[in-house]
N, C-alpha and C positions, 0 to 999 in steps of 0.2 A: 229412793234407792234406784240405781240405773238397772236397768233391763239386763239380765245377761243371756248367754246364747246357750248354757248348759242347765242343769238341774244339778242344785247343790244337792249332800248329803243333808242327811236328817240334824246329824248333830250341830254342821257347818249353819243351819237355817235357825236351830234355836241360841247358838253363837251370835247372829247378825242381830237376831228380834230382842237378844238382852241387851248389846251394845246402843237401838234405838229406841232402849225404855226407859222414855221420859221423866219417869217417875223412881225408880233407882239408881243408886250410887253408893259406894262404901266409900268410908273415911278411913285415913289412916295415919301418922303422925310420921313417916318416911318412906321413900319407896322402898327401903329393906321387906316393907310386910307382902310384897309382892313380885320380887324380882325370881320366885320360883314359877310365876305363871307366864313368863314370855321370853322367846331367845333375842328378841331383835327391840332396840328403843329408838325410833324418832324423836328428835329432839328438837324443839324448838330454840332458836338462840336468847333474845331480849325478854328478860323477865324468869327466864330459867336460866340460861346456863352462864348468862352476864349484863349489865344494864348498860352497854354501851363504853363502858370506863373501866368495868374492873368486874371478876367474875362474883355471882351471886354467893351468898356465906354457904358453904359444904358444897357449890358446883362444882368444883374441882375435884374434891376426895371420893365424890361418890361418882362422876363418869370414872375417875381409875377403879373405884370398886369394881364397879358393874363391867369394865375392860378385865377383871382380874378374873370376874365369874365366868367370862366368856362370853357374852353378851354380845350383839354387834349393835352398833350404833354407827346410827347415821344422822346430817342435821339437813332440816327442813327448814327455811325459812322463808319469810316475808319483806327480805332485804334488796333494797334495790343494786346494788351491787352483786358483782360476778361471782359465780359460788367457787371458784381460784383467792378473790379478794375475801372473803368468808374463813375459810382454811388460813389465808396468811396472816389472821389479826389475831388467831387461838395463842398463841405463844405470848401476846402482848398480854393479855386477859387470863395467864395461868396455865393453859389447857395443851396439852402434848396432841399436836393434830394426826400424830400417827394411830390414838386409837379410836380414833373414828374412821373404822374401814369403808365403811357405806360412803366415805368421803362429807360433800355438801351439794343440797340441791337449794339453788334461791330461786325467789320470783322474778330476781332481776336480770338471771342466765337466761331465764326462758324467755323474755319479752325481747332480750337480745337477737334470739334466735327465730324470733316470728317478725320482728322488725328485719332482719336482711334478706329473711325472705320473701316478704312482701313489700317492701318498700327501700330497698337500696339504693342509696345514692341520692337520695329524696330530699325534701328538705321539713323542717318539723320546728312549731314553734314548742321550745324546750325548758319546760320546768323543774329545776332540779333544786341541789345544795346549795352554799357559795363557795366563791373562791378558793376555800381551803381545800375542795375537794376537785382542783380544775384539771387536777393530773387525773384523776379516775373517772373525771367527765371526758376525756380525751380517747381513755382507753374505752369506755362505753360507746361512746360513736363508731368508734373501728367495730368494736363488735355490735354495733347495730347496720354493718355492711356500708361503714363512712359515708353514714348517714349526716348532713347537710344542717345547720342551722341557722333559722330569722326570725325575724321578729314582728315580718309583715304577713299578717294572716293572710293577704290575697296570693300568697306566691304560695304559701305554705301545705304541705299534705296532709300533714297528720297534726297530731297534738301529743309528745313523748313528757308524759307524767312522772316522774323519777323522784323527784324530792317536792319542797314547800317553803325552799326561802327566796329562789331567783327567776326571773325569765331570762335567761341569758341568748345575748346575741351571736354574732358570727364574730370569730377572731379578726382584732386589726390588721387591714393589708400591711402595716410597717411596724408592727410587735407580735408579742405573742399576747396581748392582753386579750381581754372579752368585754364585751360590753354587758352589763349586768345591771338587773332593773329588782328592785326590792319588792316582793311579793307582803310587806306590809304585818303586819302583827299574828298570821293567823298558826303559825306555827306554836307559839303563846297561849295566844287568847280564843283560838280557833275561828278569829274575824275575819270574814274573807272578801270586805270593803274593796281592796285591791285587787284580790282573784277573780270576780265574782265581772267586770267588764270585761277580761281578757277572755274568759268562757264564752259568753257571751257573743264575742265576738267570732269568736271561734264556731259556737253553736250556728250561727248563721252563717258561714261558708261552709256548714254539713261535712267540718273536718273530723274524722275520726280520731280517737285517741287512741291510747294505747299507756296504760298503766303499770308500772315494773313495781310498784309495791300497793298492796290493796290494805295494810293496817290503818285500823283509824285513831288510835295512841298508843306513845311509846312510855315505861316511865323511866326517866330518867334515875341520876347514882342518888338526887337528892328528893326523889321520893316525889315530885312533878311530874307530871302526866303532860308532853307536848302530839298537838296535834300532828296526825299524816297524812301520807296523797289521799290513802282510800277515801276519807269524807268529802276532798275534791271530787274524785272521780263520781260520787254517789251525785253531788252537787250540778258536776254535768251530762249525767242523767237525767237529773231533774228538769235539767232545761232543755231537753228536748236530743241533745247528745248522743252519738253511739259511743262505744267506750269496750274493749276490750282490756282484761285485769287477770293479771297471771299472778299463781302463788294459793297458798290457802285462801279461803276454804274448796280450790277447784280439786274435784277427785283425781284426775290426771298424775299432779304432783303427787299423793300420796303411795298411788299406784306406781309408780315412779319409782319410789324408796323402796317398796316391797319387794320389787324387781329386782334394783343393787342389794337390800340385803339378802337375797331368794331363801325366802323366809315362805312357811303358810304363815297366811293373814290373821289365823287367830294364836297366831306366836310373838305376834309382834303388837309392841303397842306406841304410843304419839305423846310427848310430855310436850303440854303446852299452857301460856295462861289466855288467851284470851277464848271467849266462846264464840266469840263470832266467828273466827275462821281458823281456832286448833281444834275444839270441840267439833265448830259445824263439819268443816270439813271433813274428820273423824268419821263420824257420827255416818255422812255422805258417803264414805269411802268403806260404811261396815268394820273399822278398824275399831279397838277396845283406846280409852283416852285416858291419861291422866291431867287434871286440874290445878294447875300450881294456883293457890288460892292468892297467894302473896303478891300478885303480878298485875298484871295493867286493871284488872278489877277490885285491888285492894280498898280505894276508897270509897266504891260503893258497899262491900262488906262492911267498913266500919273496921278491923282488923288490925292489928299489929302484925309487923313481918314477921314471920317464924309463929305465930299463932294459927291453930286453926277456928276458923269464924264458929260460928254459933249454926246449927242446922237449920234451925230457922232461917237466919240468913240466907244461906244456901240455898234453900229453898225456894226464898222468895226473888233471889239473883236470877237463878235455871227457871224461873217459871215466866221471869219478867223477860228473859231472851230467846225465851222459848229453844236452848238445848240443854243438857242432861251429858253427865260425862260419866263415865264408867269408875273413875277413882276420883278422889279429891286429897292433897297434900297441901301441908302450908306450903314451903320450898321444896326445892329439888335436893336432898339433903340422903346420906343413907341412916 
């Protein structure tokens, strides 16, 4: 827990000491058995509130409940996209983005905004999407202060982490094409055969990176679990790497949300499934969490969607990742 500059209240200190007690959590089979204990919900998007395709079963009827109870909601996420592009995909996925007043805060707004201001006009060898996504790789460079892309790490400044299927080059002087080089099965299989030189290479010109999303799986509508940047960026770490990585689990963003909903902190609470960085982060930030169990750790549960696991389970999940979440729900459901 970070240091602060005041002295909480009595009750505020045993509020923080229950949120990081490892060893409890209540179960409960919808957020209905809890929506009288906090004004404000962070939300996580993939795994709660839609898998990328289509929104999760009762994500929709229950953000309108919990908008009917007056609730504020805001979303948090670990998306390497602009929290503007966040907001405009709700409509495709069900979701009315007007009642999310807290709006969207992403990891990939804020990596935006530390890239133009350290490094504008720079040049960055760039791992992102493919192709399909080259109209929002376009808009991400302007908002990384038209920021510069190669492919030659000797010219190159930094290393921009963004996705896991391309290295993409600088645009044709005579089209608009890119030149795009396949980052090889690891988005799949998590093999990083083909990442794993271009780090490398990169590690030894002591290029910094800079990470716009730090998950390390997502699952998909059919129930697959595809690898993400964060296991890269851990990866060039390992090899010797600096690496800066915005989004959960950094307290900053949380603190962030509490602000836009100007909520007290123990009003508000974090729906999220992963523990590594909805939980951890939580947990960091002294915020209360809930555990969508159904979500990127269902198949270490062993679990059915819309079941909830066995406490056992549970147990043995929070013990092996070493965080602890204040609730647990199969789905995000009322």
């Amino acid at each position: 827990m970070e240091v602060l500059s005041f002295l909480y209240a009595n009750s505020e200190i045993q509020t923080l000491l229950k949120i990081n007690d490892m060893t409890s959590y209540q179960t409960h089979e919808s957020i209905r058995d809890i929506v009288d204990r906090y004004y404000g919900f962070i939300l996580d998007q993939y795994g709660v509130l839609h898998n990328g395709s289509a929104s999760m079963d009762g994500a929709t009827d229950c953000v309108q409940a919990l908008h009917q109870m007056g609730k504020q909601l805001i979303i948090l996420s670990n998306s390497s996209s602009p929290s503007s592009s966040t907001i405009d995909r709700l409509p495709k996925m069900g979701f009315d983005p007007s009642l999310f007043v807290g709006g969207a805060i992403t990891s990939g707004e804020e990596a935006t905004k530390y890239i133009s201001k350290h490094y504008p006009k720079k040049k960055a060898i760039y791992l992102t999407w493919d192709a399909n996504t080259q109209t929002s790789q376009e808009d991400f460079l302007r908002k990384c202060g038209n920021l510069q892309v190669t492919t030659n790490v000797e010219e190159a400044d930094l290393v921009l982490l963004q996705g896991v299927q391309v290295m993409r080059g600088p645009n044709s002087s005579s089209s608009n094409n890119v030149e795009e080089t396949s980052l090889g099965e690891y988005m799949a299989t998590g093999d990083m055969t083909v990442i794993d030189p271009i780090l490398k290479s990169c590690v030894a010109q002591n290029l910094p990176m800079v990470c716009a999303n730090p998950d390390y799986f997502v699952v998909r509508a059919d129930g697959n679990a595809e690898h993400m940047p964060g296991k890269v960026a851990d990866r060039y770490r390992d090899l010797g790497g600096s690496c800066t990585s915005f989004g959960k689990p950094n307290v900053p963003h949380f603190e962030a949300c509490i602000r836009k909903l100007n909520l007290p902190k123990d009003k508000v609470v974090h729906v999220g499934d992963s523990l590594h960085h909805d939980v951890a982060g939580a947990n960091a930030a002294g915020v209360a969490s809930v555990f969508v169990a159904g979500g990127v750790h269902r198949q270490e549960l062993g679990s059915d969607f819309g079941i909830m696991p066995a406490k056992e389970k549970l147990d043995e999940l929070f013990a092996k990742h070493k965080q602890t979440p204040t609730h647990v729900i199969p789905t995000f459901r009322m």
